[in-house]
N, C-alpha and C positions, 0 to 999 in steps of 0.2 A: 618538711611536712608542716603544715599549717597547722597554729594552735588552738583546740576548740574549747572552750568553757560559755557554762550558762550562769549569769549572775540574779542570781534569786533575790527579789523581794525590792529592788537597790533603785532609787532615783523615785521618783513620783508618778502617782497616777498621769499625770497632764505630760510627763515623757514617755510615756508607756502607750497612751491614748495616739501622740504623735507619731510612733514608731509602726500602730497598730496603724494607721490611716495611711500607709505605707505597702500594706499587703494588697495587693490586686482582689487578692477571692478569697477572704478571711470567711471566717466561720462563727456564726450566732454564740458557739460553747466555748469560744475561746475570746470573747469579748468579756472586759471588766464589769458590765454590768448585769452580764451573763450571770458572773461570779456572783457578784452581789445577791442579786436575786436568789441563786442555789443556795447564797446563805443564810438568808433572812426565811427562806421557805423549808430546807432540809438541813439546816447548819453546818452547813462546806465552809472553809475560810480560803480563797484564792490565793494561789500560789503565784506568782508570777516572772517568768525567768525570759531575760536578755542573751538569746543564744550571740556568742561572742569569736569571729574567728581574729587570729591576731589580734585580738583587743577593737574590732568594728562590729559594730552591731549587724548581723546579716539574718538574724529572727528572732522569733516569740512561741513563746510554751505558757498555760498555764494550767496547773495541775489546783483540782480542788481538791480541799483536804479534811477532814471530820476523825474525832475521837471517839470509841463509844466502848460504854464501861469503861472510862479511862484507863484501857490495855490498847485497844486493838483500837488498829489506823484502814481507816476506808481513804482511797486517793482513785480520784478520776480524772485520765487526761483525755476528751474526747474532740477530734478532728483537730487536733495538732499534730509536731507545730507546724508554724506556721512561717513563711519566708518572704523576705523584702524586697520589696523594686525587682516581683517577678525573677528572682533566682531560682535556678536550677540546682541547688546544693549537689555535689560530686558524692557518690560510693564514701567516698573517704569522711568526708563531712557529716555523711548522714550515722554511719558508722561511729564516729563520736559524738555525736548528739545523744546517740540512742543508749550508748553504754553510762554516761553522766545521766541518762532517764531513769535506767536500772538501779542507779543507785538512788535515783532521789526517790525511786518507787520501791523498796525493796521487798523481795518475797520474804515472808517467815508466818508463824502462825499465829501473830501478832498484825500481819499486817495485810492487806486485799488490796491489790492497784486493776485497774480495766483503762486499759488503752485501749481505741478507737484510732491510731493514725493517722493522719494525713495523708496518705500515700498512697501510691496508686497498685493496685494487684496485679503481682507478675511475683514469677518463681524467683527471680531477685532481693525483692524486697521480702519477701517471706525468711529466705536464708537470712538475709543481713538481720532481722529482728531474734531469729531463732541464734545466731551467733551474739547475738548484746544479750542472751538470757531471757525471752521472752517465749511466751508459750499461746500457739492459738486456743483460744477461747469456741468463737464463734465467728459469722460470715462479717464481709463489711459491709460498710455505707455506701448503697447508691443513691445516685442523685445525678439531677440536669443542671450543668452550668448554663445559664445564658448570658452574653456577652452584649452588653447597654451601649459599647461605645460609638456604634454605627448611629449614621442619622435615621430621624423617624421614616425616612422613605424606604433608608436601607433594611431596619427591623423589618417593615409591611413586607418588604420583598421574602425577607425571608424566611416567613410563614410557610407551612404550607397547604397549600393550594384549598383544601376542603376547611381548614382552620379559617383562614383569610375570609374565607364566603362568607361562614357562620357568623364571622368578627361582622363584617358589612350587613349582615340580617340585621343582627342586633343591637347596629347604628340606627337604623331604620326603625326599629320597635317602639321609640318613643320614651325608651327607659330614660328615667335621672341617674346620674351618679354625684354621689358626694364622696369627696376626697377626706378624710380629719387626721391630721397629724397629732393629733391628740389621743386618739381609737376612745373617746369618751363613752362610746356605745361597747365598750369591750365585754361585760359583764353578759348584757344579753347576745355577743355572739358566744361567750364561752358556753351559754347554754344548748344554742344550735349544736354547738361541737361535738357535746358529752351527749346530745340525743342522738347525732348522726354515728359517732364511732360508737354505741349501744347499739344501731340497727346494723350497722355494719361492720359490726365485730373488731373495730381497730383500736387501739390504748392512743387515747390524748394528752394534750400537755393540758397539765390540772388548772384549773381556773386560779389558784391563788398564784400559782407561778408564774404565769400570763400575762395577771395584774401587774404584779412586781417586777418582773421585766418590765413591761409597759412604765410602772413609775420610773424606773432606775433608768429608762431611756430617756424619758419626757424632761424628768427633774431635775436626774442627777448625772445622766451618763455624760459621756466624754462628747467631743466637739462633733465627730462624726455619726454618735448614735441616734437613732429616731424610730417612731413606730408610725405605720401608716395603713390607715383602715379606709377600703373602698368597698361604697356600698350600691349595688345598683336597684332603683326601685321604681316598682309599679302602681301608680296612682297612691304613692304614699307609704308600698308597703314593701321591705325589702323582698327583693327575689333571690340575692346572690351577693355574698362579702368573701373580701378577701383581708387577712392580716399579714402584714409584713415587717417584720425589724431589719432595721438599716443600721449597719456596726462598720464603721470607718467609708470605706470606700465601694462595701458591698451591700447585700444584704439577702435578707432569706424569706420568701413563703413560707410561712409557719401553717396558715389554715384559709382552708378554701370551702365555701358551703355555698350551697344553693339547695332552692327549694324545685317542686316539680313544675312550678309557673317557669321558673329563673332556667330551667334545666331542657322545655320546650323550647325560650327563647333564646338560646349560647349567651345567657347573661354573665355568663360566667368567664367568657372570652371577650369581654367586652370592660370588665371588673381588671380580669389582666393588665391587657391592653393599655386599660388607661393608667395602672398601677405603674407598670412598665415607664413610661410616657413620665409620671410624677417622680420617678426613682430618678430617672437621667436626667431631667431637669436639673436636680440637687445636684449634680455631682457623681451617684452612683454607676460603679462601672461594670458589675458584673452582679447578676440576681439566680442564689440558688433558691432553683424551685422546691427544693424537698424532696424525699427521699421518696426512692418507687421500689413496687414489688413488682413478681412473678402473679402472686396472687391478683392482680390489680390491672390489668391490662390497659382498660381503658385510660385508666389514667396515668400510665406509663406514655401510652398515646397520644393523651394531649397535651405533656408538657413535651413530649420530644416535636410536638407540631409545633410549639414557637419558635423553632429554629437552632435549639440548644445543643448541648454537648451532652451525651450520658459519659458520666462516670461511678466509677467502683476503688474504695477504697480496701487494699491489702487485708481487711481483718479486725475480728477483737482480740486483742493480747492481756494475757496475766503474766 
């Protein structure tokens, strides 16, 4: 039986960053500068661990971690971990991974851990979590994988059919788009944000966090981090942005807005499209769209029209 350990904290960011750029479809909350950011805004200190089978690095964990009243331990490990060169980790693998989680996260009433998994929901993986000591919480994460590595002809192709139209209107409309891998304009979309999730009843990611991500991408993050904001506009005035964090070899739609101009014209499929288009260029090979609801249909519907994957993660665990 193969030996499994996670080695916490050990080698450097610039080893961690390379092993991270390693994961096919990493996850925004499990990137270092993720961490950062959660620390500088809500005071987590990243955790980060080298899952180890025989002594080979085969993945990444990083649990954030905060003290408060200097008694009690807050730890969050959400959409980990994570696995290398596209491994399928075995029953047996995932099964010690998750039992060395238990103890890095322990229950007591000194301490609160919320795991979000990686993992995909099936009565499988429910047992295996309920066997290492963990207790469901609440539902998991869905979300659309889409897959960058086809060429630009093959993505068109795989649109569909009523998405693709809209995309070609909205070539035709005469919009600008500006690409900034800087998102310098980020302040005034976080405003769009917090007015749009206020009409429509949704909890956003806070403006300070946004920023600070955004710095800790720009300035400091690792080789494969970036942010990139697309904006499409009408005689000057935006109708429709998108923000995206790019974390090794992936990346994630964090925030989609459009106004009722931008929303007559599918500017908003057009904003994708080209985001899409700027992400592959780089290098990136796989773009989560962000999570969908039941409540939300439509917009369940139009990230499943780019051609994506839905998936559902196993749960939240305590």
């Amino acid at each position: 039986m193969a030996e499994v350990t996670i080695a916490w904290n050990a080698g450097t960011v610039g080893e961690w960053d390379a092993l991270f750029a390693r994961v096919r479809c990493s996850t925004l909350t499990q990137s270092f500068a993720y961490g950062r950011a959660m620390g500088r805004t809500y005071g987590y200190l990243p955790k980060l661990g080298v899952i180890r089978r025989d002594g080979e690095p085969v993945g990444l964990v990083q649990i954030l971690e905060r003290r408060m009243l200097k008694l009690f331990h807050d730890r969050q490990l959400h959409r980990g971990p994570l696995w290398l060169d596209g491994i399928d980790p075995d029953p047996e693998i995932l099964e010690a991974t998750f039992r060395l989680l238990r103890k890095a996260c322990p229950r007591s009433p000194f301490s609160r851990a919320s795991l979000l998994p990686e993992l995909p929901a099936s009565p499988e993986t429910e047992a295996l979590l309920q066997r290492c000591g963990f207790r469901r919480a609440g539902p998991g994460y869905r979300t659309v994988w889409l897959d960058l590595t086809p060429s630009a002809d093959a993505l068109m192709a795989g649109l569909a059919r009523d998405w693709r139209q809209r995309l070609r209107g909205a070539e035709k409309s005469g919009l600008l788009i500006d690409a900034d891998w800087q998102a310098g304009n980020l302040p005034w979309l976080m405003k769009q944000e917090h007015d749009q999730a206020a009409a429509k009843g949704f909890r956003p990611m806070t403006g300070t966090l946004a920023v600070r991500l955004r710095n800790a991408m720009v300035k400091g993050g690792g080789a494969g981090d970036g942010v990139l904001m697309v904006t499409a506009l009408e005689k000057k005035t935006p109708v429709a942005c998108a923000l995206v964090f790019r974390h090794g070899a992936a990346a994630t739609s964090q925030i989609s807005w459009a106004n009722e101009a931008g929303r007559k014209s599918s500017a908003m499929r057009l904003v994708l499209w080209r985001a899409m288009l700027a992400l592959k260029e780089r290098g990136v090979r796989a773009l989560d769209l962000g999570g969908v609801t039941d409540s939300a249909p439509g917009v369940t519907e139009f990230k499943l029209g780019t051609g994506g994957r839905a998936d559902e993660t196993v749960g939240q665990y305590r």
